[in-house]
C-alpha positions, 0 to 999 in steps of 0.5 A, a space after each residue: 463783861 463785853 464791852 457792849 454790856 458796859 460803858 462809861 459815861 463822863 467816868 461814871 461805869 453803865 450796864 445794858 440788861 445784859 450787863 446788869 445779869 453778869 454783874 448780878 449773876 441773875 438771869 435776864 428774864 429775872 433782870 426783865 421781871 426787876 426791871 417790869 416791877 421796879 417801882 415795887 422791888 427797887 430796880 433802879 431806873 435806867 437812862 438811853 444814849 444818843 443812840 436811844 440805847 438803855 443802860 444803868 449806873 453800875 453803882 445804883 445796880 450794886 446797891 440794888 442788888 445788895 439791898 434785893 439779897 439781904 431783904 431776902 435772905 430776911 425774909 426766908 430766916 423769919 420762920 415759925 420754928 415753935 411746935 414739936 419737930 416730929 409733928 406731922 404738917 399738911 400745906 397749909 401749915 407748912 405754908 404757915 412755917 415758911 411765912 408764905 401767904 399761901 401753900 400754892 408758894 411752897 418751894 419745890 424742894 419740900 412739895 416734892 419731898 413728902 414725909 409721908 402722902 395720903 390718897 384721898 378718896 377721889 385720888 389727889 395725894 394730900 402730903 405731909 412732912 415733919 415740922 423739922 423737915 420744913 425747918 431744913 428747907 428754909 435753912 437750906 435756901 439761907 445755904 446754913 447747915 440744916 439738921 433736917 432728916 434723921 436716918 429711918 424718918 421717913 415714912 413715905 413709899 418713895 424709894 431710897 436713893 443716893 444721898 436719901 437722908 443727906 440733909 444737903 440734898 434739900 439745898 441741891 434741890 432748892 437749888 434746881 428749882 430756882 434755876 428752873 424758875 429763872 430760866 437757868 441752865 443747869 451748866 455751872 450749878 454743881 460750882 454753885 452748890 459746892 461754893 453755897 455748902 463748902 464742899 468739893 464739886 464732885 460731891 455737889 455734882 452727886 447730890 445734884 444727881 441725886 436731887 433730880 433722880 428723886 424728883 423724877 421717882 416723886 413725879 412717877 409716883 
């Protein structure tokens, strides 16, 4: 941290926001969204200098964000994993699955890898997945290693590519979609990645290649 992101008031350490998104690892838009909606996730409130500057206490933030990721990390391992795993579903019960309150949340990584797609008479594409491909992306945002697809089950008309039926490949677009989310350069991600699935960064790098090839395929279908 630089020396304007920190202070120490009367021995007690402080952050300005740019402080609390180093300490946090999070992005300053995602520091300004806990900051706008503090009374309802629990970003401590801050205090100003003489000088009218805002800073908050180190301490309060570590247990804030401590607290932010376990409620989190509860929150995406509470799924429905009863049902038949090679069960087709629509949205609406994926949504269901992952506990979400509607299908508009579902994650990119699963709204842009389809089982299979269904044309509709006016043209919109209805998609569908496995009830186990659903499984393998709540699994993949907690970093577990997932089951998720077998060689051979997918039955949509998307074209193979590197990595196609790695089941790491749903944690490398998770991934990408929250850093696109947050607001993040994709600089630093392949570290992330490697660290998250304890594998090398050269493999992480790949199956980040292959997690944004398959996006583009899905985007030009």
């Amino acid at each position: 941290m630089t020396d304007v992101a920190r202070r120490t008031f009367n021995r007690r350490a402080a952050l300005d926001r740019d402080g609390v998104a180093t300490h946090t690892g999070a992005a300053r838009t995602t520091v300004n969204h806990w900051h706008l909606h503090r009374a309802r996730v629990g970003f401590p409130d801050g205090f100003t200098d003489a000088s009218g500057a805002e800073w908050f206490w180190l301490d309060e933030i570590t247990a804030f964000h401590a607290a932010h990721r376990a409620a989190k990390l509860a929150e995406l391992t509470e799924i429905d994993r009863s049902g038949d795993p090679n069960e087709l579903v629509g949205s609406g019960t994926a949504a269901k699955i992952l506990r979400y309150s509607s299908y508009r949340n579902l994650p990119d990584g699963l709204l842009g890898r389809p089982d299979d797609i269904e044309i509709l008479s006016d043209g919109r594409k209805r998609r569908w997945w496995y009830r186990r491909t659903v499984w393998a992306v709540a699994d993949a945002r907690t970093g577990r290693q997932s089951t998720g697809r077998t060689p051979g089950s997918v039955t949509g008309p998307r074209k193979p590519h590197p990595y196609a039926d790695d089941p790491r490949l749903t944690a490398a677009l998770h991934l990408l979609a929250t850093a696109r989310t947050e607001g993040r350069s994709t600089r630093g991600l392949g570290v992330e990645l490697a660290t998250q699935l304890g594998i090398t960064s050269r493999t992480a790098q790949r199956l980040l290649a292959a997690a944004g090839a398959g996006e583009a395929d899905d985007q030009a279908a």
